[in-house]
N, C-alpha and C positions, 0 to 999 in steps of 0.2 A: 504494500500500500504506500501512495504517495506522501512523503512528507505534509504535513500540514504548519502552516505557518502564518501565524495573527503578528500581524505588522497593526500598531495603531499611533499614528500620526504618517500614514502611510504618501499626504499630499505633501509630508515636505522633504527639503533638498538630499537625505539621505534615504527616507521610506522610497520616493518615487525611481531615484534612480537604483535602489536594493530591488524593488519590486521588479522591477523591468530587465533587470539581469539574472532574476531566479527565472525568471519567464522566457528568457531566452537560453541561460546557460542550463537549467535544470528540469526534472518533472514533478517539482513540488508545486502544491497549490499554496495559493495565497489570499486569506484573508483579511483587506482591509478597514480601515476607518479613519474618518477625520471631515475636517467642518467645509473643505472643498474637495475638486478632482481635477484643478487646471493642471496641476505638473502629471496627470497621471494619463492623459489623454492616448499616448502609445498602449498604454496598457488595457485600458477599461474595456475592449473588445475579444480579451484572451478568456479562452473555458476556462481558463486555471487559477481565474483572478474574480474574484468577488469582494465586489467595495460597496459599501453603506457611509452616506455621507452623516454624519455624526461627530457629538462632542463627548469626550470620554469622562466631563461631570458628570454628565447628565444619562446618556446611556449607557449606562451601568448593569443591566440586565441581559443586553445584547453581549456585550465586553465580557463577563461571567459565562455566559452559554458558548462565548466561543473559547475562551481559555480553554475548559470541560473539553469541549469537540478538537481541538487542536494540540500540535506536538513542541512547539516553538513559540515562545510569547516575545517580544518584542512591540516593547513600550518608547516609541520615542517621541513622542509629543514634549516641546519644552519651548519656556523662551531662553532663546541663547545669543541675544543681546547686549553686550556692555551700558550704554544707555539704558538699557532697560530696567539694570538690576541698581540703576540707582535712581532714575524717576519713579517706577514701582515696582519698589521690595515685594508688598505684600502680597502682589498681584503674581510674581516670582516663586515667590514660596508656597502658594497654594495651587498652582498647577505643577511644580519643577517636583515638589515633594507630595505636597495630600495629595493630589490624584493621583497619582503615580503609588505610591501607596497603597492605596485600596486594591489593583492591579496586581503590583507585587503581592499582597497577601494573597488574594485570589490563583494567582500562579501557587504560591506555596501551599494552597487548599487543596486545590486539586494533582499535588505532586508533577508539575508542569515545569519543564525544564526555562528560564528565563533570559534574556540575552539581552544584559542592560545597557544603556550609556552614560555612562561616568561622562570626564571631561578631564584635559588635561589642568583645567582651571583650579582642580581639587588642590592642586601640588603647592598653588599660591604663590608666593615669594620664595619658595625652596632656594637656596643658594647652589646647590650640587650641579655640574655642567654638565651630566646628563640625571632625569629624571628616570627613576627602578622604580616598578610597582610595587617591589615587597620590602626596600628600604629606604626609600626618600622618605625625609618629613614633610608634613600639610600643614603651610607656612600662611595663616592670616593676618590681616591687619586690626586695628581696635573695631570695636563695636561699630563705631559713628562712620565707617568706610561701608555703607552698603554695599558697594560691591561684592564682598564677598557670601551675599546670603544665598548665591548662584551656585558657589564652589558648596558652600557650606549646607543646600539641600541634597545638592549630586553625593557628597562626600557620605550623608545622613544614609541614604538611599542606599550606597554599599554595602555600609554596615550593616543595614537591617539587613541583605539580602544575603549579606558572609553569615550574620546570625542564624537567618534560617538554614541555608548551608550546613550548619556546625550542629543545630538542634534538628532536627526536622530532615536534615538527609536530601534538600529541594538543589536538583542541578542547574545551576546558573554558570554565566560567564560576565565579568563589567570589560567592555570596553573604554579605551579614551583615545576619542580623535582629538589628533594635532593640526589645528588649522585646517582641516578638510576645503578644498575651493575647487570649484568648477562650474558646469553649467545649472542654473535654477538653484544657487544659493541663495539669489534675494533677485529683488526683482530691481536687475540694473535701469529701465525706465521710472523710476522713482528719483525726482530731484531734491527731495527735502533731506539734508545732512542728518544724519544720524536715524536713517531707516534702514541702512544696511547695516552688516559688518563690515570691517575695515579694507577688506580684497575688495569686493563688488562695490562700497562707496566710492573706492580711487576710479574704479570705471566709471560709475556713474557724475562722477564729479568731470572725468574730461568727455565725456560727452554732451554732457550740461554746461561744457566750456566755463567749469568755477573752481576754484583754485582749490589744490588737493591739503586737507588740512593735516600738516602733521604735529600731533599732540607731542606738547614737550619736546618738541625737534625731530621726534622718530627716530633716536636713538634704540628705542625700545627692538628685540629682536623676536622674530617667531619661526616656526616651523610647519612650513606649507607643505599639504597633502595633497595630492590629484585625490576626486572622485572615484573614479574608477577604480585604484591601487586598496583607497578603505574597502570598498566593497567588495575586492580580490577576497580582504582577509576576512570579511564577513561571512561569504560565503564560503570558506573554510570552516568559521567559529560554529556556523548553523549545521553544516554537516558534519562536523565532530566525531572525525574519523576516530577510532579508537580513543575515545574517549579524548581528543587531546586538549580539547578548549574547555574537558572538565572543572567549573569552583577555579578558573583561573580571571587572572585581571592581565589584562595587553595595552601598555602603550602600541596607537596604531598610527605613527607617523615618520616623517622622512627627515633624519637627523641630516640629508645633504642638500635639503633646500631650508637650510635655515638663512633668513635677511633680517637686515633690520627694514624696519618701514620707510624710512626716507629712502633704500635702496629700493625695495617694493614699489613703491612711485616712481620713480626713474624706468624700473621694470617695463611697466604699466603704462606709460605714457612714450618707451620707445617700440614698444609692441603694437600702438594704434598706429604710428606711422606706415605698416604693410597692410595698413585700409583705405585706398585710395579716397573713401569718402569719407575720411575720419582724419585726414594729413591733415588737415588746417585745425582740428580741435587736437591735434599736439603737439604741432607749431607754437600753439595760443595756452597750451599748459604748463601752468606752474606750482610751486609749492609752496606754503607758509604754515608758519611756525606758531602753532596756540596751543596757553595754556589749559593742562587739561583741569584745571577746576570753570576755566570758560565752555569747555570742548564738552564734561560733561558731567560739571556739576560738582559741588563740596565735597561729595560722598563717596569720589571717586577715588580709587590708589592703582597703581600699576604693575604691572610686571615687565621685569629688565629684558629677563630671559627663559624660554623655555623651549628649549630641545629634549627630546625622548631619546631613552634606551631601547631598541627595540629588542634585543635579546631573546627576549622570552615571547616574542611574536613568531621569532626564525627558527626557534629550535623546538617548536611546539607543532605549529601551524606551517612551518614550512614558509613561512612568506616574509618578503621584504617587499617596496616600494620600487616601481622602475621610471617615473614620471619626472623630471625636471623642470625646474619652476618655471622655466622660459618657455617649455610646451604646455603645461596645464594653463598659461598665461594666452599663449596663441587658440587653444585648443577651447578657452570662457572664451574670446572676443572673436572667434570662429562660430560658436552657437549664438551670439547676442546681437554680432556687427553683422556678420556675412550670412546668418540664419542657416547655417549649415549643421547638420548634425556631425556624427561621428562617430566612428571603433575604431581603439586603440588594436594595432595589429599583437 
């Protein structure tokens, strides 16, 4: 019998593109949900794929009868927003954790194997130059730094699902994407600053021809993932061969596209010039330099640096990253500029 497999937050930039690659690369079925179906539209015509458009407060009975019926729970509905988690916290904490919550026990009721998403954001301030799931510390800042109520649900969230783990015998896996970018991360036709994340706003800022804002000078450094590479190892984690993604935690990211941001804008604005009709918006592109308590808010605190170990992704799962940052870069502005899709060979 085919896998079965409940994706719920299945309309956004990781369910849609997971869904659409179990549907091509696999014979598992797939059970979705979430409040739209625009990124899902390749998929929504496949026998193998059933989606209900739904909110996972509020159907809560639907979400229970499918745990029950299915072999793979995957819960990824979240806001994953910087702005967000400091304009609102609370609005953060009761979908990133309570809902999510009621899900996870529900998985642990019915002995349903779980496949969560952590976040590299957990690690915080870590000082260590590379980031180990089973020995770095989870470095936050004071109370009054909302930001971390984001790190600090995801972080919650583990725990309970290691605790069930340890009492209760429930097989789970936590993921943590690093920087995950590609196509239908966010919607680069949005002009208002701070609706994206920081990849897809520098796009949408040089096509909105407005200047790319780098907080605190973009000193700050991160570690970009292609699309395609996270869901390589996802679909490893979901089929768990021999058990290998058993009650394990996986940084899932590419320790050789690490940049700092102001390098990422430079990136990203000499990438538009191989679009004949985008040379004049990065001719006309520039950068400037703001504060991030302007950029976004008292509440806010930063991280310097965070590259993963992946170790324990390659000696489990078999898998590393093969995408470089200047292709996953041509590869977004290929689906957004020039509307062309794409398979990676």
């Amino acid at each position: 019998m085919p896998l079965r497999v409940l994706i719920l937050g299945a309309n956004g930039f990781i369910g849609s593109s997971l869904t659409r690659a179990i549907l091509l690369q696999k014979d598992w079925e797939v059970f979705g949900m979430d409040v739209g179906s625009h990124k899902l539209e390749d998929s929504l015509g496949d026998p193998r794929f059933k989606f209900v458009e739904g909110d996972i407060t509020i159907n809560r009975e639907w979400i229970e009868y499918h745990v029950k019926k299915c072999d793979v729970i995957i819960p990824l509905v979240a806001i994953a927003n910087p702005i967000q988690y400091v304009k609102d916290p609370l609005r953060v904490f009761e979908l990133d954790f309570e809902a999510n919550l009621g899900i996870v026990r529900s998985a642990a009721k019915y002995k349903k194997r779980i496949i969560f998403p952590s976040t590299s954001e957990v690690y915080g301030m870590c000082p260590d130059a590379r980031l180990d799931e089973a020995t770095s510390p989870l470095v936050y800042g004071p109370i009054d730094r909302q930001r971390w109520i984001y790190a600090c649900s995801k972080q919650l969230l583990d725990r309970v699902i290691y605790a069930y783990g340890v009492r209760d015998g429930v097989d789970y896996t936590l993921f943590r994407p690093f920087n995950w970018i590609g196509p239908k991360l966010d919607d680069v036709m949005e002009p208002k600053e701070g609706s994206s994340r920081l990849f897809t706003q520098f796009i949408s800022n040089v096509i909105f021809k407005k200047p790319l804002q780098l907080v605190d000078g973009g000193k700050q450094s991160r570690s970009f993932t292609f699309i395609d590479d996270g869901v390589d190892a996802l679909l490893r984690i979901i089929e768990n061969k021999n058990g290998c993604a058993s009650r394990q935690i996986f940084n899932l990211g590419n320790p050789r596209n690490e940049v700092s941001v102001a390098d990422l804008a430079k990136l990203i604005i000499a990438a538009f010039r191989d679009f004949p009709g985008y040379a004049e918006h990065a001719a006309r592109a520039k950068t400037v330099v703001v504060p991030s308590g302007k950029y976004f808010g008292k509440y806010y605190q930063d991280i310097q640096k965070r590259v993963p170990s992946i170790a324990n992704a390659k000696q489990r799962l078999g898998w590393a990253p093969k995408v470089n940052l200047k292709k996953a870069i041509k590869l977004t502005l290929d689906y957004h500029l020039a509307h062309q899709d794409y398979r990676l060979e």
